[in-house]
N, CA, C and O atoms as CSV, one atom per row, in Angstrom:
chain,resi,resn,atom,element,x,y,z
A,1,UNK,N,N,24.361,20.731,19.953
A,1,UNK,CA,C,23.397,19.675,19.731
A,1,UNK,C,C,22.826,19.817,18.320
A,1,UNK,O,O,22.750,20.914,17.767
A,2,UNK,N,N,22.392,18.570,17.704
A,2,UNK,CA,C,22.168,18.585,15.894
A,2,UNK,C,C,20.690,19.108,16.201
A,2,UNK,O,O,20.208,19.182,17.332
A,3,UNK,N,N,20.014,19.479,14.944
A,3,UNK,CA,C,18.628,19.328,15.146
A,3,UNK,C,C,18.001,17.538,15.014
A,3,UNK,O,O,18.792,16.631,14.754
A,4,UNK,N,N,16.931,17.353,15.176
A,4,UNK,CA,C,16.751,15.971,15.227
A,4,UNK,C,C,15.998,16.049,13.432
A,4,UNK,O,O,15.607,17.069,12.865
A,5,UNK,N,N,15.991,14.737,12.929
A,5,UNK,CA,C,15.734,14.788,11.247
A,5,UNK,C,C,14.664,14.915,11.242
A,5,UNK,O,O,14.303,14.923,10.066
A,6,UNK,N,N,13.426,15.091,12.233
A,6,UNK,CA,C,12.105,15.141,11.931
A,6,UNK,C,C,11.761,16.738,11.791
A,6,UNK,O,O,10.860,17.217,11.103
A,7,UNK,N,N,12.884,17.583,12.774
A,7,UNK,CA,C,12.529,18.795,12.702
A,7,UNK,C,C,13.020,19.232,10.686
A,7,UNK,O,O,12.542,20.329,10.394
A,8,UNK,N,N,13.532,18.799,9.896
A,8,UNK,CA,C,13.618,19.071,8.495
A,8,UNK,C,C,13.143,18.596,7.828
A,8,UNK,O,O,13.577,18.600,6.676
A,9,UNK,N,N,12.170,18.023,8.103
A,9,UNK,CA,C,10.598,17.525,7.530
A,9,UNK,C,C,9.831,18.483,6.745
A,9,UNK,O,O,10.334,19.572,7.023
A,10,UNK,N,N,8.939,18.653,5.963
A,10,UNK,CA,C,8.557,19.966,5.864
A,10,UNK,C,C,6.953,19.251,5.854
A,10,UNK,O,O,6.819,18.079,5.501
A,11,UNK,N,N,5.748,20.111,6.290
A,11,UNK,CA,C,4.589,19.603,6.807
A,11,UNK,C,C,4.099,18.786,5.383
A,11,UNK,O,O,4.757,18.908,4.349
A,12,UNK,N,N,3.345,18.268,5.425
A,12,UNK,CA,C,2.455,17.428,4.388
A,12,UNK,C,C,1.102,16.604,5.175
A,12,UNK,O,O,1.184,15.773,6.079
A,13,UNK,N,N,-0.108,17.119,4.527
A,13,UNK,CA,C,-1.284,16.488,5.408
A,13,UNK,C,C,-1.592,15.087,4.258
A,13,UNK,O,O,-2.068,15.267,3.136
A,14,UNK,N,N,-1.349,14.210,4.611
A,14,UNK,CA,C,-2.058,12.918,4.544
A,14,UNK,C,C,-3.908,12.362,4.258
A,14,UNK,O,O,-4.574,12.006,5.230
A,15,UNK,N,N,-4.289,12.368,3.362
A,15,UNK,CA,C,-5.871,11.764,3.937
A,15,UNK,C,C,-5.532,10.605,4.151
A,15,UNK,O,O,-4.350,10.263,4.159
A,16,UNK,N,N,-6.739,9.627,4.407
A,16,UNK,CA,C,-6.649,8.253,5.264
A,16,UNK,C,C,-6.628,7.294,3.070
A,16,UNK,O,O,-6.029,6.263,2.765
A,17,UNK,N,N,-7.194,7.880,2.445
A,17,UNK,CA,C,-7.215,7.072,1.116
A,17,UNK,C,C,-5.356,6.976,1.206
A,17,UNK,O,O,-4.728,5.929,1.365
A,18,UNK,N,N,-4.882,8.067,1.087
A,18,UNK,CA,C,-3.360,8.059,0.857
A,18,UNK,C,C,-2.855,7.175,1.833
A,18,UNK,O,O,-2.272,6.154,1.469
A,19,UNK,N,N,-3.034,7.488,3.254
A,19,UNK,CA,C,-2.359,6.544,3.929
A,19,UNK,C,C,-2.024,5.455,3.396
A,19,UNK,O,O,-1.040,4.892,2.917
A,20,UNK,N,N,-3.634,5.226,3.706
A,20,UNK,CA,C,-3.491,3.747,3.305
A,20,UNK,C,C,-3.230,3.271,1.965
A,20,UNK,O,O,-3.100,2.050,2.040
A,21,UNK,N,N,-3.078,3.718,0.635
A,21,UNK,CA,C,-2.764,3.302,-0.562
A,21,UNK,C,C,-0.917,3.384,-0.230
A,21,UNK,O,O,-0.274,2.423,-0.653
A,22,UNK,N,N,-0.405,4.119,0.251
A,22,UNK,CA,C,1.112,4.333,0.903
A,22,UNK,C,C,1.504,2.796,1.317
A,22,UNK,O,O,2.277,2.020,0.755
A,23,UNK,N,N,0.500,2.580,2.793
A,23,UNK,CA,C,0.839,1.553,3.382
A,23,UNK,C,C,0.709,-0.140,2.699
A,23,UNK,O,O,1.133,-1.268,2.951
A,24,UNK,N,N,0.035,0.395,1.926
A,24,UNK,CA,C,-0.668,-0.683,1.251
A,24,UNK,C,C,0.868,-1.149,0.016
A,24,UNK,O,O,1.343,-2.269,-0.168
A,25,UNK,N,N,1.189,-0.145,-0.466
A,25,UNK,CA,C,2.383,-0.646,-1.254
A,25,UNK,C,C,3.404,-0.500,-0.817
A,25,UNK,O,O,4.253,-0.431,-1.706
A,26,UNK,N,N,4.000,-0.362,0.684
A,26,UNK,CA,C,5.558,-0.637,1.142
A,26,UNK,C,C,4.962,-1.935,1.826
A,26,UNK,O,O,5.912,-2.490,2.378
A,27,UNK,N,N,3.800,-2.661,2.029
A,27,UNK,CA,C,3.928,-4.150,2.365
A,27,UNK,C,C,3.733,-4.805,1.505
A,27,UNK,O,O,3.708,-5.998,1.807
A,28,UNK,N,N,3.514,-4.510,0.159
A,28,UNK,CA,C,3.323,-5.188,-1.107
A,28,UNK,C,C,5.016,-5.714,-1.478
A,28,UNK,O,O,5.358,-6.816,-1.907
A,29,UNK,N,N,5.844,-4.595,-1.171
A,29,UNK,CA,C,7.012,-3.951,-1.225
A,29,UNK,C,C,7.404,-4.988,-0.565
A,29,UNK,O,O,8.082,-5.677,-1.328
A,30,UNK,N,N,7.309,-5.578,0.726
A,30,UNK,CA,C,8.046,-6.014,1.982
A,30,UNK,C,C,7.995,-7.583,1.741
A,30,UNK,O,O,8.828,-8.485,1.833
A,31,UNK,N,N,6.390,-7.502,1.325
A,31,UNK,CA,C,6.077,-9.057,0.698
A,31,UNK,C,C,7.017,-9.663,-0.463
A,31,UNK,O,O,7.091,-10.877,-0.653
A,32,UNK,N,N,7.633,-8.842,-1.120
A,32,UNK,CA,C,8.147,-9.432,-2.466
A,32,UNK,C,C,9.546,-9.624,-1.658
A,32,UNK,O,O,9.946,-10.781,-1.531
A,33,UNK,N,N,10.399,-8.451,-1.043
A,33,UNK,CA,C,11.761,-8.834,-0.186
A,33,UNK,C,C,11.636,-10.334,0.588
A,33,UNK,O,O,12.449,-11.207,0.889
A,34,UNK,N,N,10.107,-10.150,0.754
A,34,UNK,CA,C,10.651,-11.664,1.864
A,34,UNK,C,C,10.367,-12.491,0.859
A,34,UNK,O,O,10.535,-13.562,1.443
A,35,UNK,N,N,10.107,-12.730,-0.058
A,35,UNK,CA,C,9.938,-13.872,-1.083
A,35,UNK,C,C,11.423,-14.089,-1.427
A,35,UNK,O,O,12.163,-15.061,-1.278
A,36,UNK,N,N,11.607,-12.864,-1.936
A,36,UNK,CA,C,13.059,-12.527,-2.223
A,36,UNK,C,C,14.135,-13.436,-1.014
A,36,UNK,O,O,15.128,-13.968,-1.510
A,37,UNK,N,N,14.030,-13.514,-0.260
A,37,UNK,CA,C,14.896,-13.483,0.972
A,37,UNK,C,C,14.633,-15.171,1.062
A,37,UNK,O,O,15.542,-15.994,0.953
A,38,UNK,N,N,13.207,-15.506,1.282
A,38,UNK,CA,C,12.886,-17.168,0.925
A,38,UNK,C,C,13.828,-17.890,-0.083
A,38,UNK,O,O,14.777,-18.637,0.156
A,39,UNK,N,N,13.157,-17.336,-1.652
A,39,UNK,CA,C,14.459,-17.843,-2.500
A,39,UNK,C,C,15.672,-17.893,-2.102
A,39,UNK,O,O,16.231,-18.988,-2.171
A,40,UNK,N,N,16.283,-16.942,-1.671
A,40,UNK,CA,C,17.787,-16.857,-1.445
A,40,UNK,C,C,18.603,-18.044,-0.255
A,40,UNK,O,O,19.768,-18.398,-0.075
A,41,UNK,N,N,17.204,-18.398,0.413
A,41,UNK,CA,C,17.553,-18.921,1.633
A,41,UNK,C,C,17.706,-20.656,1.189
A,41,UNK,O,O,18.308,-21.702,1.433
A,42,UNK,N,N,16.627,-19.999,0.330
A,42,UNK,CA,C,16.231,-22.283,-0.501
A,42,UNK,C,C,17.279,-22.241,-1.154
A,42,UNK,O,O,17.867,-23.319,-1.075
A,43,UNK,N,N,17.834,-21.454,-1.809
A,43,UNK,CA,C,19.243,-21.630,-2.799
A,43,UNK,C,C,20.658,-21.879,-2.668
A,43,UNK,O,O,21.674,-22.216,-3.277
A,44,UNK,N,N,19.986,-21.385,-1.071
A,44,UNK,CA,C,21.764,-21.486,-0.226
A,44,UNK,C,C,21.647,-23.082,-0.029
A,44,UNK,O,O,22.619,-23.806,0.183
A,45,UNK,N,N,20.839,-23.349,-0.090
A,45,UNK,CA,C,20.911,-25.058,1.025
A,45,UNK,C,C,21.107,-25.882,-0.545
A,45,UNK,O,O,20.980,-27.096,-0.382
A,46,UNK,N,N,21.365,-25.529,-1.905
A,46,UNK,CA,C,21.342,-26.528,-3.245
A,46,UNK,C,C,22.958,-25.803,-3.232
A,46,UNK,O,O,23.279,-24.698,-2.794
A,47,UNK,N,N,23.748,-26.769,-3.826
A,47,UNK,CA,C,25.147,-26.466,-4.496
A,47,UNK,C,C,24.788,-26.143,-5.742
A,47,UNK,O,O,23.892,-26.556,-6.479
A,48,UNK,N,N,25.989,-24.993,-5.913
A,48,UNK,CA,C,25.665,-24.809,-7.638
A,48,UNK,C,C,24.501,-23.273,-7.866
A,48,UNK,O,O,24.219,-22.817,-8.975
A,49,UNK,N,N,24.153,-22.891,-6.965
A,49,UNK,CA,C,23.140,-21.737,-7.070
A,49,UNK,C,C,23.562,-20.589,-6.810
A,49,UNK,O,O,22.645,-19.841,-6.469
A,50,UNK,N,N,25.299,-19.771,-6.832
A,50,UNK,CA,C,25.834,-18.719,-6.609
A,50,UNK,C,C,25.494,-17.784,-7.721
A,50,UNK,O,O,25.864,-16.673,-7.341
A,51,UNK,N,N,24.999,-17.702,-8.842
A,51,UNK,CA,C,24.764,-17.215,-9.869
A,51,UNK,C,C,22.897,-16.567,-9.409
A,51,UNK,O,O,22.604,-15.372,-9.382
A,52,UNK,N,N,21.985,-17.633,-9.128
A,52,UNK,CA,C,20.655,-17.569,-8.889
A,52,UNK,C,C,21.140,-16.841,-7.787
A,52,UNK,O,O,21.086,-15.620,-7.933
A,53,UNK,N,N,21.722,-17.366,-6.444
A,53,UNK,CA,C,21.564,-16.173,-5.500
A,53,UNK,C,C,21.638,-14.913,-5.268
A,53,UNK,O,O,21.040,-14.130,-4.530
A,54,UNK,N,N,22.882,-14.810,-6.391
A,54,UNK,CA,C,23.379,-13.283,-6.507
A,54,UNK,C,C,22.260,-12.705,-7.160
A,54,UNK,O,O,21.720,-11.692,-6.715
A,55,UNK,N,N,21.929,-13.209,-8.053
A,55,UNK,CA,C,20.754,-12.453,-8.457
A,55,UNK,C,C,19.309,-11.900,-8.099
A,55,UNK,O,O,18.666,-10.895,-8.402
A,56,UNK,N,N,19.067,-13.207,-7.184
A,56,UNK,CA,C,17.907,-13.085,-5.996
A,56,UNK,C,C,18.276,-11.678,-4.913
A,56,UNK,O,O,17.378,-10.875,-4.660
A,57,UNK,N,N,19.428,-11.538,-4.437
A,57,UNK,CA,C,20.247,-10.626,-3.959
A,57,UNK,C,C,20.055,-9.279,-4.642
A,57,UNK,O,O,19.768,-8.372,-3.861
A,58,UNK,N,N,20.166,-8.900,-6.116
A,58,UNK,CA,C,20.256,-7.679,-6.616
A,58,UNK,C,C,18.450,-7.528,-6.833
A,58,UNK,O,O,17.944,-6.480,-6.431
A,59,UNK,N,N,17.815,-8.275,-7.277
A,59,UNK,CA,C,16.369,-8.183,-7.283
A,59,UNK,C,C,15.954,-7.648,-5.957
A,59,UNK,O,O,15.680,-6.451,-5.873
A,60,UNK,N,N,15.874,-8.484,-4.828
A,60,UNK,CA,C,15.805,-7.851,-3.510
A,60,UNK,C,C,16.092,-6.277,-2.961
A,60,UNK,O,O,15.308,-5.499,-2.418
A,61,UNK,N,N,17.457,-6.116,-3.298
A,61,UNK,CA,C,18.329,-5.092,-3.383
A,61,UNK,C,C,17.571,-3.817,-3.769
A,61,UNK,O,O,17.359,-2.856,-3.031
A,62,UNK,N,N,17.040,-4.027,-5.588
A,62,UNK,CA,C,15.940,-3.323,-6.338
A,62,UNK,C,C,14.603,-3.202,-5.550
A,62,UNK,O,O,14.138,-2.071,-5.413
A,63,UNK,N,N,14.027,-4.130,-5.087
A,63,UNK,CA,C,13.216,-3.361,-4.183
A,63,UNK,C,C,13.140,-2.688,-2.788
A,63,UNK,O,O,12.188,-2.037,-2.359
A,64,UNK,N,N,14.255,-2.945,-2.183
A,64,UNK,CA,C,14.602,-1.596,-0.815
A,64,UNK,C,C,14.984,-0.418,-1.358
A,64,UNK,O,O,14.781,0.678,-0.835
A,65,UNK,N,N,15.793,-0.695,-2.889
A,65,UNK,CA,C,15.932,1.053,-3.344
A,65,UNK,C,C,14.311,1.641,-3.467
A,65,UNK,O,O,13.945,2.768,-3.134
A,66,UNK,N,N,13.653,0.799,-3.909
A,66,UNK,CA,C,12.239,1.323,-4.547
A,66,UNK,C,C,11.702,2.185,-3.357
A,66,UNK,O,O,11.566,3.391,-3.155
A,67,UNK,N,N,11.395,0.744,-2.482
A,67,UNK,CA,C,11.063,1.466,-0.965
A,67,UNK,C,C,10.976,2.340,-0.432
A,67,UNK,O,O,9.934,2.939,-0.164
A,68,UNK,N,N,12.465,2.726,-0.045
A,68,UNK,CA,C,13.269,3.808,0.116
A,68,UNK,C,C,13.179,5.395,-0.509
A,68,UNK,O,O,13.551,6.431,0.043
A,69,UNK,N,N,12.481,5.205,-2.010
A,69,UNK,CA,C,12.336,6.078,-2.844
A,69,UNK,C,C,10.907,6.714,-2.787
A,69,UNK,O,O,10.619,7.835,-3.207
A,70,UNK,N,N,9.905,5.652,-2.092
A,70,UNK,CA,C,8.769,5.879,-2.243
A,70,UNK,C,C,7.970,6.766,-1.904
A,70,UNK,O,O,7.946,6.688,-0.675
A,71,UNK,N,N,7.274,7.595,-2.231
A,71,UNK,CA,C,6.934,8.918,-1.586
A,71,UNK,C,C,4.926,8.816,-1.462
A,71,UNK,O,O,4.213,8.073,-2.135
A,72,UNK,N,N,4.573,9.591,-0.638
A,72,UNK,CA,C,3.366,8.974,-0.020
A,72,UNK,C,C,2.231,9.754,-0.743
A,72,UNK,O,O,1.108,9.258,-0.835
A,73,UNK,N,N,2.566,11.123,-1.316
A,73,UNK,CA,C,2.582,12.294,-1.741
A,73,UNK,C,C,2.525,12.017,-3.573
A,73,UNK,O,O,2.114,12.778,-4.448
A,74,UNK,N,N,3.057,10.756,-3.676
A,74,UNK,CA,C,2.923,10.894,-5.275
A,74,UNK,C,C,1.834,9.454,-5.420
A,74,UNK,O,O,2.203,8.280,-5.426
A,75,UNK,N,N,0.967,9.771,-5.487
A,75,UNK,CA,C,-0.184,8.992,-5.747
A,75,UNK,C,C,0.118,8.206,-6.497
A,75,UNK,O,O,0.415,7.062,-6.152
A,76,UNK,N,N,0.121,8.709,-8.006
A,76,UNK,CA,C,0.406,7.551,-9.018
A,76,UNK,C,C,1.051,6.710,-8.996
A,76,UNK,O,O,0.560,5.594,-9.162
A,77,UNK,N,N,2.519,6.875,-8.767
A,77,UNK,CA,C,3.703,6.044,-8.445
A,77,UNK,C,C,3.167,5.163,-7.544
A,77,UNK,O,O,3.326,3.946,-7.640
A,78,UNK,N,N,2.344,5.869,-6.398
A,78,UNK,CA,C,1.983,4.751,-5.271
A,78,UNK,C,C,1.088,3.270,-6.052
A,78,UNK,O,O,1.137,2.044,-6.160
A,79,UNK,N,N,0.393,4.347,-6.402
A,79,UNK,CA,C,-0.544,2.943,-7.069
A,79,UNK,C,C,0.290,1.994,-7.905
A,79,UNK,O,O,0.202,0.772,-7.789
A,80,UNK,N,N,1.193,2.674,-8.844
A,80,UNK,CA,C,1.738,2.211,-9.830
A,80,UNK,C,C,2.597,0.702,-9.141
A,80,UNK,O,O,2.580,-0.434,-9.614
A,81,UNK,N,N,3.251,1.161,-7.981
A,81,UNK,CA,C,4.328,0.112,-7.097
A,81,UNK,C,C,3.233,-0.678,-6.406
A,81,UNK,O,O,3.633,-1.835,-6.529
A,82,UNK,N,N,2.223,-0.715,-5.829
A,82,UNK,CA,C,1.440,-1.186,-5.299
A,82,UNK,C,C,0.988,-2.497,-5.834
A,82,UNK,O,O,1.114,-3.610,-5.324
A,83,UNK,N,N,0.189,-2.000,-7.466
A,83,UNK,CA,C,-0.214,-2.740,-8.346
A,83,UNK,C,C,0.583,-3.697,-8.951
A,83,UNK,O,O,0.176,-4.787,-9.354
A,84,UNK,N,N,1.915,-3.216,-9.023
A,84,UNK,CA,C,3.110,-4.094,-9.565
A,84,UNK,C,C,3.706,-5.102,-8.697
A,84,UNK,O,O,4.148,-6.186,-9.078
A,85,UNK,N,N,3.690,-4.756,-7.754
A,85,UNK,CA,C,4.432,-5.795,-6.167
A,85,UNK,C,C,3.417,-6.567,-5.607
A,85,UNK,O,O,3.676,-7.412,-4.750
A,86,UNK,N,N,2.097,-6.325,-6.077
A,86,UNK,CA,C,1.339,-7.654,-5.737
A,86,UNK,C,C,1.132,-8.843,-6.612
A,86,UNK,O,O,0.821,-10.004,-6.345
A,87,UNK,N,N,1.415,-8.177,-7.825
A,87,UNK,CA,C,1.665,-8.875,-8.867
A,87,UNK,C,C,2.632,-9.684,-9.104
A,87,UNK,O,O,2.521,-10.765,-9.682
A,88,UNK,N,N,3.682,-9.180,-8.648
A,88,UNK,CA,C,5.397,-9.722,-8.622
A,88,UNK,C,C,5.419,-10.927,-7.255
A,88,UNK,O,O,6.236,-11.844,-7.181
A,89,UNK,N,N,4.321,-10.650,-6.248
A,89,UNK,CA,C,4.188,-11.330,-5.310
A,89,UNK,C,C,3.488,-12.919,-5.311
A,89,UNK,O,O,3.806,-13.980,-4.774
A,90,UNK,N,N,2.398,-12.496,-6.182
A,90,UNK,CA,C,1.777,-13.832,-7.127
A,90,UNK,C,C,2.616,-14.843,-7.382
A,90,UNK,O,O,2.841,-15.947,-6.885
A,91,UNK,N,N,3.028,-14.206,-8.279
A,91,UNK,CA,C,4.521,-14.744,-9.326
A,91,UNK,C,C,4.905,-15.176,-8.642
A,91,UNK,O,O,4.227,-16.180,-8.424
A,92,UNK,N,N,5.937,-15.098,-7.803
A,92,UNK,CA,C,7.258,-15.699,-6.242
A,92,UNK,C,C,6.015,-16.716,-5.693
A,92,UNK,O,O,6.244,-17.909,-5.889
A,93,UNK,N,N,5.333,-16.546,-5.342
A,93,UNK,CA,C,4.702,-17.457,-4.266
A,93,UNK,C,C,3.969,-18.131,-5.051
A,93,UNK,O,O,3.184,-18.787,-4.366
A,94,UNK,N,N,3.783,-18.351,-6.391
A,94,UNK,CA,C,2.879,-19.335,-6.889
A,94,UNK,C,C,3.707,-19.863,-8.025
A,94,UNK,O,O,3.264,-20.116,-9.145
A,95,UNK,N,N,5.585,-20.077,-7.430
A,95,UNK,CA,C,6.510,-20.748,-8.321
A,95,UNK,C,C,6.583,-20.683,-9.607
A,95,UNK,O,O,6.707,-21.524,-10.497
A,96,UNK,N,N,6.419,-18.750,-9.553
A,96,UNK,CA,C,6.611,-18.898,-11.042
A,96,UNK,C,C,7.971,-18.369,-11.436
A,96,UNK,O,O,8.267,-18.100,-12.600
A,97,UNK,N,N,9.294,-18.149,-9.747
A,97,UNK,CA,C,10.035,-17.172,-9.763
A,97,UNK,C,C,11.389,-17.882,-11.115
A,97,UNK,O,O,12.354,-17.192,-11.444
């Protein structure tokens, strides 16, 4: 039997500021994919937009790597993605994509 992936965890205590500055930028994060995912969806329904989609596609793409990368533990970065993806979120939803 494997070990399970939580047992190679190694401990890390959390305060509730971190939590939540964490949580706060993988839905900042989640918000921009689904913008992302909106565009892609309005683009499919116009002929002529395989170029815009693909690209809507690798943008998207760029932020699940981010995601993925994000660590809860590095404060700055947190803020740093946080501050940037609400910003980027503006932008998309107030047609400026």
């Amino acid at each position: 039997m494997t070990d399970p992936v939580i047992g190679n965890l190694r401990a890390y205590t959390w305060d509730s500021e971190q939590s939540v500055a964490y949580e706060a930028a993988i839905e900042a994060i989640n918000g921009v994919v689904g913008a992302y995912s909106a565009l892609i969806a309005d683009a499919e329904t116009r002929p002529g937009t395989e170029a815009e989609i693909a690209e809507y596609r690798r943008l998207r793409a760029e932020c699940q790597q981010e995601r993925r990368a994000l660590r809860a533990e590095d404060a700055e970065n947190v803020a740093r993605v946080r501050a940037g993806y609400a910003a980027r979120l503006r932008e998309l939803t107030e047609g400026g994509a």
